[in-house]
N, C-alpha and C positions, 0 to 999 in steps of 0.2 A: 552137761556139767563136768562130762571127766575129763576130757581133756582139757580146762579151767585148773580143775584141782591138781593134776600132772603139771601144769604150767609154774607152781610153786617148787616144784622138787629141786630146783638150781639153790634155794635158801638151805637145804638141808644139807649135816653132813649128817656121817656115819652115826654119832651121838647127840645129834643138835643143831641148831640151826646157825649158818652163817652169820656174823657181826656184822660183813663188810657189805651186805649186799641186799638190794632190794626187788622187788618184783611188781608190777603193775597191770591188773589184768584190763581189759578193757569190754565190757559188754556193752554189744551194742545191738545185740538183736530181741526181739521182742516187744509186749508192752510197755509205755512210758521212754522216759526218756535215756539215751545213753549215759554209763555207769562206768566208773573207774575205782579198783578196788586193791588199795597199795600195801605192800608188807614188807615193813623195814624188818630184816634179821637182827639187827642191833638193839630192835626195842621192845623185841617179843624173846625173849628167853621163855616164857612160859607155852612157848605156841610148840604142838605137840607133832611132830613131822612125821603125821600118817595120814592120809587120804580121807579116811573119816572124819577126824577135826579141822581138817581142809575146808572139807562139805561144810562141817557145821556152821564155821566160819564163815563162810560165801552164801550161805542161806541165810543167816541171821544181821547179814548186809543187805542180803534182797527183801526181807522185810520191813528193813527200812524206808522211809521215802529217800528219794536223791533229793541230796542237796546242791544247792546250786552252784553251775559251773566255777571252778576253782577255788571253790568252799571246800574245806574237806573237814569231815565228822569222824572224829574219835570214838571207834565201838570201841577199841582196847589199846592198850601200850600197844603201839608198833604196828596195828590196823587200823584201816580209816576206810572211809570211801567219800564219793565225789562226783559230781553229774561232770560228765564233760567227756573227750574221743581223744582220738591219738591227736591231733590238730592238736588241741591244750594241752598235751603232753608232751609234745615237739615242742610249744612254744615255750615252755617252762622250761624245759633243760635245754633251749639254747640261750635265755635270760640266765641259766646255771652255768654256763660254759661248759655243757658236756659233750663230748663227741660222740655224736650217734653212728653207730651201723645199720642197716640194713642187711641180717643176713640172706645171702641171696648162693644158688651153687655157681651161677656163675659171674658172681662177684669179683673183688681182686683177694687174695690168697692171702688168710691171716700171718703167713709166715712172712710176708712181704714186710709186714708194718713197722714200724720206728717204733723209740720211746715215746707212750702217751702223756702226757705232762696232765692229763685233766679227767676228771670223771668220766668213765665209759656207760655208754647207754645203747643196748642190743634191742634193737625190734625186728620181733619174727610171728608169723602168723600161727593161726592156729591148725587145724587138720588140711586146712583147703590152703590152698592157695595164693597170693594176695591177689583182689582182685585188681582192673583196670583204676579205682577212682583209689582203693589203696596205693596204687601203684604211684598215681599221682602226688598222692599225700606225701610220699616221701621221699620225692622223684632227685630231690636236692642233697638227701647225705647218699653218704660213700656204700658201696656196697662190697660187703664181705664177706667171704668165701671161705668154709671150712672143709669142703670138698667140693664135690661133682653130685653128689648122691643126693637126693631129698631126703633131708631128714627131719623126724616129726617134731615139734617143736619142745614137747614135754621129755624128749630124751637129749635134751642139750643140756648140759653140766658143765658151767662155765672156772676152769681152773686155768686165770690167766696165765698165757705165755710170758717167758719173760720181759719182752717188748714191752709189757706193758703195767710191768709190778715196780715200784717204786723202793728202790733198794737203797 
């Protein structure tokens, strides 16, 4: 589960949680069926940006039953959850017009990119890898490049470049 609860820390700042941004976990291992578990920063002001309330939060989904693929159920302002995988999660934000990445090291290099005209949407794994049938899942967006280096997925802190902030 820890690297789950580190995968939210992109919503946090120093004093609070991000307005602009949201996070999407996806579990898909164990019993029952695959689980999608979202946090909008904009609609959780009350959500407490420390690891513990993370947990509490993502346990108190997993007691739930899933609900059915692209149902999504309201445990609180701003958190939900939702049967479904990255598949329903691609297909949603490309019915949203967002532009997905794929961070990847050997990607093309964020500093390359243009103005984004449209919601941005990062998928990165977790501890491992993506596998081969990940790989295929997302074989269609762009792949982008913040270095060379592997880096772990819960120490990304996304503070857009300008490329991509709407001025």
């Amino acid at each position: 589960m820890s690297s789950h609860v580190q995968s939210i820390h992109p919503l946090f700042l120093s004093h609070g949680i991000r307005d602009d941004s949201q996070v999407i976990l996806h579990l898909l291992g164990g019993p029952g069926p695959a689980r999608r578990i979202f946090f909008d920063g904009k609609k959780c002001p009350w959500f407490a940006p420390d690891e513990r309330a993370i947990a509490g939060q993502i346990g108190r989904a997993l007691k739930e039953p899933v609900p059915a693929i692209g149902q999504k159920s309201e445990l609180h302002s701003g958190f939900w959850h939702s049967g479904g995988t990255i598949e329903q999660t691609l297909a949603e934000w490309r019915k949203e017009e967002v532009t997905i990445f794929v961070l990847d090291a050997e990607g093309q290099d964020v500093s390359e990119l243009k103005n984004a005209q449209r919601p941005l949407g990062f998928i990165l794994s977790d501890d491992q890898p993506f596998s081969k049938t990940d790989l295929h899942i997302v074989n269609d967006e762009l792949r982008l490049s913040l270095g060379k280096q592997w880096l772990k997925g819960p120490s990304l802190y996304f503070d857009y470049p300008p490329c991509f902030r709407s001025e």
